[in-house]
Backbone as JSON, one array per atom type, in Angstrom:
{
  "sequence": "XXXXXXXXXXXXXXXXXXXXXXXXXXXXXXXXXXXXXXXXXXXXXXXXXXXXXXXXXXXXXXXXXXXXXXXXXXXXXXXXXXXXXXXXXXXXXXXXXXXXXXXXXXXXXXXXXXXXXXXXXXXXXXXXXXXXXXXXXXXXXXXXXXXXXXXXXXXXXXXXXXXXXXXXXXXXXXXXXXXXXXXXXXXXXXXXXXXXXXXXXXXXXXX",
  "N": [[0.82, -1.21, 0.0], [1.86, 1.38, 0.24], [3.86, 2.05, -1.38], [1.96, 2.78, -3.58], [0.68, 4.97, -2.66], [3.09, 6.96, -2.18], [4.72, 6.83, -4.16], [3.42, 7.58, -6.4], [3.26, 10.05, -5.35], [5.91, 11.11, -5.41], [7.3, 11.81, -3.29], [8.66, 11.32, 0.28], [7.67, 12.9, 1.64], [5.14, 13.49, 2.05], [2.94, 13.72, 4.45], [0.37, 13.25, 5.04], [-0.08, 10.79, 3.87], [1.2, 8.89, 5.07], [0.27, 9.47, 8.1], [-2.5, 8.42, 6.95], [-1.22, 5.96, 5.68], [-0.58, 4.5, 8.32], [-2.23, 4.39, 10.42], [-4.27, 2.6, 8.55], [-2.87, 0.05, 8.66], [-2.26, -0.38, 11.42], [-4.34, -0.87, 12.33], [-5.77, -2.84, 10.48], [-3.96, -4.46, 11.33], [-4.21, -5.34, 14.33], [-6.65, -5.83, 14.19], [-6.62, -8.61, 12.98], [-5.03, -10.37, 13.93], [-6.27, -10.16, 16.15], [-8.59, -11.93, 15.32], [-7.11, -14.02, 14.88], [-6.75, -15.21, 16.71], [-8.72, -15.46, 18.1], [-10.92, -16.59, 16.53], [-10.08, -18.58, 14.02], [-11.29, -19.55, 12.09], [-12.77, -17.54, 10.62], [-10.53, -16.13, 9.59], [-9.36, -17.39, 7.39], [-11.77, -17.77, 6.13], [-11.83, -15.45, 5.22], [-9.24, -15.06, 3.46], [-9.16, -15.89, 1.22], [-10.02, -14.06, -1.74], [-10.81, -11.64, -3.78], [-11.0, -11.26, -7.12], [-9.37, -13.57, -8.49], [-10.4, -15.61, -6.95], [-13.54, -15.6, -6.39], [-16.41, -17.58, -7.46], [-17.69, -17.65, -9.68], [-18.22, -16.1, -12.78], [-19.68, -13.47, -13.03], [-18.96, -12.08, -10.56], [-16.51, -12.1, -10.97], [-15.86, -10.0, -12.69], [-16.62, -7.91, -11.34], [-15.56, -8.33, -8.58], [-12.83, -7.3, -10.06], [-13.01, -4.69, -11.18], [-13.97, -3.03, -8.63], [-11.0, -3.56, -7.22], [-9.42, -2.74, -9.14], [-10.51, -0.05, -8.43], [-9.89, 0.71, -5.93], [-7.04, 0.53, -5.85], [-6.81, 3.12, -7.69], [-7.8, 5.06, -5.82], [-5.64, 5.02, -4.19], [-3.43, 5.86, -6.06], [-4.79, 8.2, -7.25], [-4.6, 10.12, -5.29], [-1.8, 10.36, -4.35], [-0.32, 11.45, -6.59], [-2.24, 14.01, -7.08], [-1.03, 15.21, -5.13], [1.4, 15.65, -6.01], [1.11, 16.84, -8.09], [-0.41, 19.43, -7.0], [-3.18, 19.88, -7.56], [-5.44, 19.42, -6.26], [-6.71, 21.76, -3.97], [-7.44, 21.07, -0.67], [-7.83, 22.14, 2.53], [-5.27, 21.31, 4.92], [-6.11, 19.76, 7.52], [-8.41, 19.02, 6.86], [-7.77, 16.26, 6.27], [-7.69, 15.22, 8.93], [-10.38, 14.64, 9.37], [-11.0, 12.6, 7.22], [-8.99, 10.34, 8.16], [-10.38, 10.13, 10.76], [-13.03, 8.96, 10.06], [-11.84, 6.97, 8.69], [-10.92, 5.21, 11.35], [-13.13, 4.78, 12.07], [-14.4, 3.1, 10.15], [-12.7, 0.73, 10.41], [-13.23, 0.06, 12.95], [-16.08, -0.59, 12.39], [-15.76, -2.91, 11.11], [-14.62, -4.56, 12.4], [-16.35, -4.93, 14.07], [-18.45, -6.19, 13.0], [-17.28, -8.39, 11.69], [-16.79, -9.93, 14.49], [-19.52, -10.57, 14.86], [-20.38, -11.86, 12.92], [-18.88, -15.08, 11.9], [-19.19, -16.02, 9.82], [-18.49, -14.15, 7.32], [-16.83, -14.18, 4.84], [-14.29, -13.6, 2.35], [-15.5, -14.11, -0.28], [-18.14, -15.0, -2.14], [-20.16, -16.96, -0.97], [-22.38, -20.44, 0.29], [-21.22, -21.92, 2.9], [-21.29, -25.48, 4.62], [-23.47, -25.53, 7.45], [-23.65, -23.14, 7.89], [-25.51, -20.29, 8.95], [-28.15, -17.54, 9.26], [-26.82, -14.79, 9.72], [-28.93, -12.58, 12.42], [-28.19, -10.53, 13.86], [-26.56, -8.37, 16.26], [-25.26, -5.27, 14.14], [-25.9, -6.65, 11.85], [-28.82, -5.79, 12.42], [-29.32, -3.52, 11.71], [-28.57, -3.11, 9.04], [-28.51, -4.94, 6.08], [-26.41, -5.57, 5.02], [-23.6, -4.78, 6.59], [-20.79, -5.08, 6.44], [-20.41, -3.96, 4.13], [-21.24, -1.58, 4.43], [-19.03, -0.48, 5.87], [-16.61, -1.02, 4.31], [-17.83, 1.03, 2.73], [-17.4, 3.3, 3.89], [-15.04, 3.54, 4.62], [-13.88, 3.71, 1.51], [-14.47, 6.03, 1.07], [-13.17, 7.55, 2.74], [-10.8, 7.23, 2.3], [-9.39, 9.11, 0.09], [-9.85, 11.42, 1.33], [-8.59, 11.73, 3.62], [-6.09, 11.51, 2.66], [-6.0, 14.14, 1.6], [-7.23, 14.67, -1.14], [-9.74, 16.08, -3.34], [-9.87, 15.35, -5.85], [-9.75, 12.87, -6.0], [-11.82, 11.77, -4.54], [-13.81, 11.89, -6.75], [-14.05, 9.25, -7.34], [-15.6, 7.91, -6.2], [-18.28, 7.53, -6.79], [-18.58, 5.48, -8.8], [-17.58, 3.22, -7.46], [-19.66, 2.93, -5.46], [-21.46, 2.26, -6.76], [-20.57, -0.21, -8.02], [-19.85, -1.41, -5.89], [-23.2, -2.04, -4.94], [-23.85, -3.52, -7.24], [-22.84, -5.81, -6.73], [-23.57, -6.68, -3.98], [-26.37, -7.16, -4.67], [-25.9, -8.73, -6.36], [-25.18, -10.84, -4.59], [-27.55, -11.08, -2.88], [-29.45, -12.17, -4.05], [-28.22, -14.75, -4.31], [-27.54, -15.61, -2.07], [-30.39, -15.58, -1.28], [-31.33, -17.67, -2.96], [-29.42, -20.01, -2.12], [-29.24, -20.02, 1.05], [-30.7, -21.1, 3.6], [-33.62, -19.14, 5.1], [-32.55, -16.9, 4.31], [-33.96, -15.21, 2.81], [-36.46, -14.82, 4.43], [-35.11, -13.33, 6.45], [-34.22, -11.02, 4.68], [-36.7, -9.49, 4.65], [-37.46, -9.03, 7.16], [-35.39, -7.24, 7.91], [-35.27, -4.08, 6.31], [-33.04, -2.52, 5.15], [-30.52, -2.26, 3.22], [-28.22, -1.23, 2.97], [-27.59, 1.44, 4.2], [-29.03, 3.01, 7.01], [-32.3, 3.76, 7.56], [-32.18, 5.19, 4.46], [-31.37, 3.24, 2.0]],
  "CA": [[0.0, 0.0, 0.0], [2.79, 2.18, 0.93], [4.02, 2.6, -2.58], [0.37, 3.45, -4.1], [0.85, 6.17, -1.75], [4.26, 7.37, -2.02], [5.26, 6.52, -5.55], [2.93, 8.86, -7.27], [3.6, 11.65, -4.71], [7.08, 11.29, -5.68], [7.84, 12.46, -1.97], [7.96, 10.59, 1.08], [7.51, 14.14, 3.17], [3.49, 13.18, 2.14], [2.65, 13.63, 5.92], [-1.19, 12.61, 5.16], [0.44, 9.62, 3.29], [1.64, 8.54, 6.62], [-1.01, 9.01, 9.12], [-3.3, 6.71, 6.65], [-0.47, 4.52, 5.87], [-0.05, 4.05, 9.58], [-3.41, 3.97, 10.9], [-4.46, 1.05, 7.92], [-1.64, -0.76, 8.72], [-2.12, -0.87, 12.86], [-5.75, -1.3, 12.47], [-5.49, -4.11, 9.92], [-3.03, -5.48, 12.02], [-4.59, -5.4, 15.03], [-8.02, -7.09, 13.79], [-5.87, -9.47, 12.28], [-3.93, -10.59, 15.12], [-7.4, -10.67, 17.09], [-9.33, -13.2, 15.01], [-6.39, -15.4, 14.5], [-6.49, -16.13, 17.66], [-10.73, -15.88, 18.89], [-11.45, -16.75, 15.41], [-9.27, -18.56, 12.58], [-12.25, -19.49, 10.84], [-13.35, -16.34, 9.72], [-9.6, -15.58, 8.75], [-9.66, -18.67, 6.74], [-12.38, -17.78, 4.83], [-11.24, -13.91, 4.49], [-7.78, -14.73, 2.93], [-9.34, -16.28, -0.11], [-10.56, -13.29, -1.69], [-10.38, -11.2, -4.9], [-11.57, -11.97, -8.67], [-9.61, -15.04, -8.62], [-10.86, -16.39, -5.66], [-15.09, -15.98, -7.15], [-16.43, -18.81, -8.4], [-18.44, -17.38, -10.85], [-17.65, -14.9, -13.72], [-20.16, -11.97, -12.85], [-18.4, -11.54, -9.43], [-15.2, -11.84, -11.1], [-15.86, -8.64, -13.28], [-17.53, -6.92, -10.1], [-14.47, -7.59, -7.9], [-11.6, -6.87, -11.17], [-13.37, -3.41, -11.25], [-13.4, -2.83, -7.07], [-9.62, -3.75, -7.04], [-8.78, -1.71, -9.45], [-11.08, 1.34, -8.17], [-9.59, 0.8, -4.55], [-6.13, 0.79, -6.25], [-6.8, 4.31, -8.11], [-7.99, 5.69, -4.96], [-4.51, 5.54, -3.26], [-2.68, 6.48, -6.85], [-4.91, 9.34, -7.52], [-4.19, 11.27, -4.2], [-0.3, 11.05, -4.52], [-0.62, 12.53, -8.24], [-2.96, 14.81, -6.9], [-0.34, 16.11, -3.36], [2.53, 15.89, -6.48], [0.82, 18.1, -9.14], [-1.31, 20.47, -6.84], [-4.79, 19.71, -8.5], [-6.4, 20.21, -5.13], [-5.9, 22.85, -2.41], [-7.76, 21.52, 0.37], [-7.09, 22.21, 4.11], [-4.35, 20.01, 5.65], [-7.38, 20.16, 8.49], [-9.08, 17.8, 6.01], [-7.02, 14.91, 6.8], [-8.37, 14.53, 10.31], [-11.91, 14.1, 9.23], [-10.67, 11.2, 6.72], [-8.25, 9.81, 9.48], [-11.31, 9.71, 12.11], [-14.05, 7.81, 9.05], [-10.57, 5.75, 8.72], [-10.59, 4.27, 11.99], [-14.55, 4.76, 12.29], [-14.5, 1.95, 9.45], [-12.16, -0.49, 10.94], [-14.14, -0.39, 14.01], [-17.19, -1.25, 11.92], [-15.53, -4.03, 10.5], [-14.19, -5.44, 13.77], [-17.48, -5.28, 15.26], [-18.82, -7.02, 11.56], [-16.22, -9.84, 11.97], [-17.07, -10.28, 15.88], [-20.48, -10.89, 14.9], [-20.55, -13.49, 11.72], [-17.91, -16.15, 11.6], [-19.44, -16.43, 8.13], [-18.12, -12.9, 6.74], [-15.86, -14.35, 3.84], [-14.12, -13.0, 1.2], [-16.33, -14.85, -1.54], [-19.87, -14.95, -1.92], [-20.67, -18.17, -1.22], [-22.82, -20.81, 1.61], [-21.04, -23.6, 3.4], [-21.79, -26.24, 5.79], [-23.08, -25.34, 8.85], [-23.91, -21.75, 8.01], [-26.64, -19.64, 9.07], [-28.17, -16.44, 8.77], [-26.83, -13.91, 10.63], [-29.41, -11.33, 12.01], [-27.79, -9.95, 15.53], [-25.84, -6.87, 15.96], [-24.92, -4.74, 13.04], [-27.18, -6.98, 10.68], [-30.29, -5.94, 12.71], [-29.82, -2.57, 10.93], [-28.46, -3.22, 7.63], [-28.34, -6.5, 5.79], [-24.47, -5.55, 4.59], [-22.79, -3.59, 7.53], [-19.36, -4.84, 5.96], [-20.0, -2.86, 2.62], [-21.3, -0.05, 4.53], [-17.91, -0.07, 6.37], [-16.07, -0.66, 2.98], [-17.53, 2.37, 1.77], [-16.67, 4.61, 4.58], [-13.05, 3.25, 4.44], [-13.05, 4.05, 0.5], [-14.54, 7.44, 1.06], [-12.51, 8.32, 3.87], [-9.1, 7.04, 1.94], [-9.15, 10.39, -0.71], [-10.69, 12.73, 2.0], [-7.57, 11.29, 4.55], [-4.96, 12.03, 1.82], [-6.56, 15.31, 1.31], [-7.81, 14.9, -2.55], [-10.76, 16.16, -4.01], [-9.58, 14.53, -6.78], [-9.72, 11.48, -5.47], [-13.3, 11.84, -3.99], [-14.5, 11.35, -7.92], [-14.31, 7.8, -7.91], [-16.67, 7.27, -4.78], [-19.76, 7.32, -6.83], [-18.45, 4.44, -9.44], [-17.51, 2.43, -6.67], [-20.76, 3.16, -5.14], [-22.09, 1.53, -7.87], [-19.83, -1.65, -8.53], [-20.93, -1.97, -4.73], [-24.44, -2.22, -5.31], [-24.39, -4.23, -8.06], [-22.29, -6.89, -5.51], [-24.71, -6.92, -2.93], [-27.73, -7.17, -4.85], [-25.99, -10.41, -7.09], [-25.14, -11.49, -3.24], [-28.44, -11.19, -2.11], [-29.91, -13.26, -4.81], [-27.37, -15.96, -4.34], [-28.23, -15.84, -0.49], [-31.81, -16.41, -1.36], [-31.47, -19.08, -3.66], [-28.94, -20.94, -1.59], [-28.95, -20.0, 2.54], [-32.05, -21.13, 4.45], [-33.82, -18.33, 5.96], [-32.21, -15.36, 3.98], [-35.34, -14.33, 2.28], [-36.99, -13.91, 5.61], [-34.43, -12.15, 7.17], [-34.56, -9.34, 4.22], [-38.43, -9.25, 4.82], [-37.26, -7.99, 8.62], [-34.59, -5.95, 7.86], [-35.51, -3.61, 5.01], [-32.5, -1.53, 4.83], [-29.68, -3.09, 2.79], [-26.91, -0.69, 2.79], [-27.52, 2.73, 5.01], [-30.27, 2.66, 7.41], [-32.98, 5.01, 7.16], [-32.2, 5.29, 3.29], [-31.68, 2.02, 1.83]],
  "C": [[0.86, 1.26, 0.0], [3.21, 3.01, -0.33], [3.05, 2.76, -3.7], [0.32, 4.51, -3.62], [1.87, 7.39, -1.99], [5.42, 7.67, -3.65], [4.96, 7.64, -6.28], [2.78, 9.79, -6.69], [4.9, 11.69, -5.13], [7.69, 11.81, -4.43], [7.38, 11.14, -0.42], [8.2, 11.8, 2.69], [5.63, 14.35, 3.02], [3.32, 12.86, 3.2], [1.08, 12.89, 5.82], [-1.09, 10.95, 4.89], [0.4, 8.95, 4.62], [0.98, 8.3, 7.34], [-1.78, 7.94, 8.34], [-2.75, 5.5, 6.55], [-0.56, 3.72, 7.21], [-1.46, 3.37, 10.69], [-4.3, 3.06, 10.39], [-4.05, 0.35, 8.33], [-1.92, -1.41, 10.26], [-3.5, -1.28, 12.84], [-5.91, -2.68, 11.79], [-5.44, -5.45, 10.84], [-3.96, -6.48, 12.8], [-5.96, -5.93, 14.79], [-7.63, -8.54, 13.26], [-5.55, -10.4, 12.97], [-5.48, -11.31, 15.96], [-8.14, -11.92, 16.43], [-8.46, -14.27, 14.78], [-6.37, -15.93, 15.82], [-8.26, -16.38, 18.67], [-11.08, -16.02, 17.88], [-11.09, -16.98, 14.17], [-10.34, -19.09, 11.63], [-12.39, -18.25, 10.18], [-11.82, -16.02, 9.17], [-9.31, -16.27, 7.66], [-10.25, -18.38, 5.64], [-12.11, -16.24, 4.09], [-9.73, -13.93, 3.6], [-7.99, -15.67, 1.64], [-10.25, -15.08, -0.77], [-10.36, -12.47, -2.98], [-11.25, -11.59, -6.02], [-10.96, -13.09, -8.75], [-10.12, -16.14, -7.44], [-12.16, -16.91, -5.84], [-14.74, -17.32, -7.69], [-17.55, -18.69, -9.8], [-18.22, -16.11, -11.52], [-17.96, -13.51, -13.35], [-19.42, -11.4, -11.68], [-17.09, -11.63, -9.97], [-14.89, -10.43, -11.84], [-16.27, -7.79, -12.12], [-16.14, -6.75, -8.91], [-13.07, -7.38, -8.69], [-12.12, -5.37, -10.67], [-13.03, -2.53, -9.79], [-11.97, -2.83, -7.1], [-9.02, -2.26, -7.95], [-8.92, 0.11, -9.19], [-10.45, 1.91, -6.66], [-8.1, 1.21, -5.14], [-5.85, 2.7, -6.84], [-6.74, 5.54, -7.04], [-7.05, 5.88, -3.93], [-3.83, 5.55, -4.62], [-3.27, 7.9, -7.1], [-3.88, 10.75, -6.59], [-2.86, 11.71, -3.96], [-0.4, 11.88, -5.69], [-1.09, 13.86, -7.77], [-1.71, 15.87, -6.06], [0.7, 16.56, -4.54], [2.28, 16.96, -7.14], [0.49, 19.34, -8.66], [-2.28, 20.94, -7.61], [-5.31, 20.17, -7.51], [-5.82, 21.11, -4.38], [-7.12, 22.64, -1.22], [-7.17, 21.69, 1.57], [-6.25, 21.27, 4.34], [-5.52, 19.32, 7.15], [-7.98, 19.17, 8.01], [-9.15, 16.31, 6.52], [-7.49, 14.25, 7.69], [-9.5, 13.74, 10.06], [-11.68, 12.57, 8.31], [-10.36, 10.64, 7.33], [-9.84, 9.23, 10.29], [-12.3, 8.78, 11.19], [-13.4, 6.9, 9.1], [-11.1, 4.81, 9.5], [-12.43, 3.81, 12.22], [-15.01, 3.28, 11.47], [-13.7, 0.99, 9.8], [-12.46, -0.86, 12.19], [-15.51, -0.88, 13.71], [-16.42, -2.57, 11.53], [-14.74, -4.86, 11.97], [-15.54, -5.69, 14.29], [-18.74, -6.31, 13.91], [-18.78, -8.49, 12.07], [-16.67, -10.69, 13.22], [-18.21, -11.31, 16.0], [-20.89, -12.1, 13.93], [-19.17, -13.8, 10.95], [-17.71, -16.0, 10.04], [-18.83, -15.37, 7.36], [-16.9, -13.63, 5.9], [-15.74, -13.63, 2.94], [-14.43, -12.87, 0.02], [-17.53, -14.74, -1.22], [-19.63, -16.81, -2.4], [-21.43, -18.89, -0.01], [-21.79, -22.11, 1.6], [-21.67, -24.24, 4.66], [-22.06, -25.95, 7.22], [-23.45, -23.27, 8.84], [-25.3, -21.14, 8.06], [-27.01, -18.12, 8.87], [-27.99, -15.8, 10.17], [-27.68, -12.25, 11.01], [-29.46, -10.28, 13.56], [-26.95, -8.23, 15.2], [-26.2, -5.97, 15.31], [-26.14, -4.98, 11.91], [-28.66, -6.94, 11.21], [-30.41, -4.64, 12.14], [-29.81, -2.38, 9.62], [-28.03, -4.91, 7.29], [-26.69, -6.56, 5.49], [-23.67, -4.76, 5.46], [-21.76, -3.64, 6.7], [-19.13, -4.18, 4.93], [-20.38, -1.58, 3.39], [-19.9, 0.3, 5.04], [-17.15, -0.09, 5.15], [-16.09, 0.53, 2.55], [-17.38, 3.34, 2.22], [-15.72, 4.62, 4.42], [-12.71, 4.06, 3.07], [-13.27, 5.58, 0.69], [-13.86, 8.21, 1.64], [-11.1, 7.98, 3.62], [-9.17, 8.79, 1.0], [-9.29, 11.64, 0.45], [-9.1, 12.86, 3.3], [-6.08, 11.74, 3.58], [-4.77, 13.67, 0.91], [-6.28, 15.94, -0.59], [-9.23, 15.01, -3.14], [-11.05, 15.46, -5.15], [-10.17, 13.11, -6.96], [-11.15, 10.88, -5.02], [-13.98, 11.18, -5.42], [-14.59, 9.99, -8.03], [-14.71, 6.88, -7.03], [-18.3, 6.67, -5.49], [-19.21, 6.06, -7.99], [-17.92, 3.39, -8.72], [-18.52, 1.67, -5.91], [-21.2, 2.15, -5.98], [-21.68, 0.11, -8.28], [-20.37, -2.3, -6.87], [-22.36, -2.53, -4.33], [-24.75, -3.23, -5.93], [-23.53, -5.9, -7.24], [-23.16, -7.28, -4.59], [-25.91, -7.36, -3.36], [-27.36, -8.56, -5.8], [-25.91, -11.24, -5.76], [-26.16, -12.29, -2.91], [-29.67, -12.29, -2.87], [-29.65, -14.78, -4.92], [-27.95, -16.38, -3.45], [-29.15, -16.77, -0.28], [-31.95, -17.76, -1.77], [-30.6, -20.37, -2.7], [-28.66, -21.27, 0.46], [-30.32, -19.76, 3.32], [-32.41, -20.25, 5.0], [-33.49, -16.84, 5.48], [-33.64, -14.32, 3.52], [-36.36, -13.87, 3.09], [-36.41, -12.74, 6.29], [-34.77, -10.64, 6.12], [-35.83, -8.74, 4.35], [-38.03, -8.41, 6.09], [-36.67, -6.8, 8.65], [-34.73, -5.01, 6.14], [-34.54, -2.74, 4.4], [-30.94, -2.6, 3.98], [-28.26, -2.48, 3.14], [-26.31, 0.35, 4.18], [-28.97, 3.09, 5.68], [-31.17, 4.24, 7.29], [-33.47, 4.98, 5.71], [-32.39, 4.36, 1.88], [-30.99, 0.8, 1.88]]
}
């Protein structure tokens, strides 16, 4: 990640660089560290993960596109600190920084809650529907945390720039969740009730 960061700033006096580098990195860690040891299942099934990991084509175009949109979103913002495209506040930073960790505390408290949270869309043996915590307000907490994380990577490296490629993410997101939620149905006992309960999929309140 470091050199997505650092490369296309051409500088490694990118102070914003840093705080996110640093605060990904320990947060990561540190969730990392925790389920390997109260929970190597779920790390198990999180470290198979990506477009080649899918087992079916449409999710392999859905996460090619994500990868590469998550990728842009730490090349834009060096480009951006190198050229001086944006001028916002250094002040900025914080508010990204604080969504930062705001999203790796959603996703710890995600993880905590369903074993099942893999890196693939898929059901195995023994799996149920999870509708405790988190999933009593939205059926996907972990994409809503995803998409604070991506929103709050450009806003943390202080690029406006960078902000542009929230709403086509937005969108490759969507269209993930909603082939998900079809899969779900068709293959994990009980899902199609649960969305009957919980009506909000993404962002509560909205939808």
């Amino acid at each position: 990640m470091g050199l997505l960061i650092f490369v296309p700033a051409g500088s490694l006096s990118f102070r914003p660089g840093w705080a996110y580098w640093i605060l990904f990195s320990v947060g990561v860690s540190a969730i990392t560290l925790y389920f390997l040891r109260y929970d190597p299942h779920l790390i198990e099934g999180r470290v198979a993960a990506g477009p080649r990991a899918e087992a079916r084509t449409r999710q392999k175009i859905i996460q090619t596109v994500a990868a590469l949109l998550f990728f842009a979103v730490l090349i834009v913002p060096g480009l951006d600190y190198r050229f001086h495209w944006s001028h916002l506040h250094a002040a900025v930073a914080l508010v990204g920084d604080a969504l930062l960790v705001l999203s790796l505390v959603m996703i710890f408290f995600v993880f905590r809650e369903n074993s099942f949270a893999a890196g693939t869309i898929r059901v195995e043996a023994g799996q149920r529907v999870i509708s405790t915590g988190p999933y009593q307000l939205v059926r996907h907490p972990l994409y809503l945390a995803g998409l604070i994380l991506f929103v709050a990577t450009p806003i943390a490296l202080v690029s406006a720039w960078g902000l542009l490629l929230a709403p086509p993410f937005l969108a490759v997101l969507i269209a993930r969740l909603r082939d998900e939620e079809r899969y779900l149905c068709a293959y994990l006992s009980g899902y199609d009730q649960y969305c009957q309960r919980v009506r909000y999929r993404l962002v509560p309140l909205v939808w």
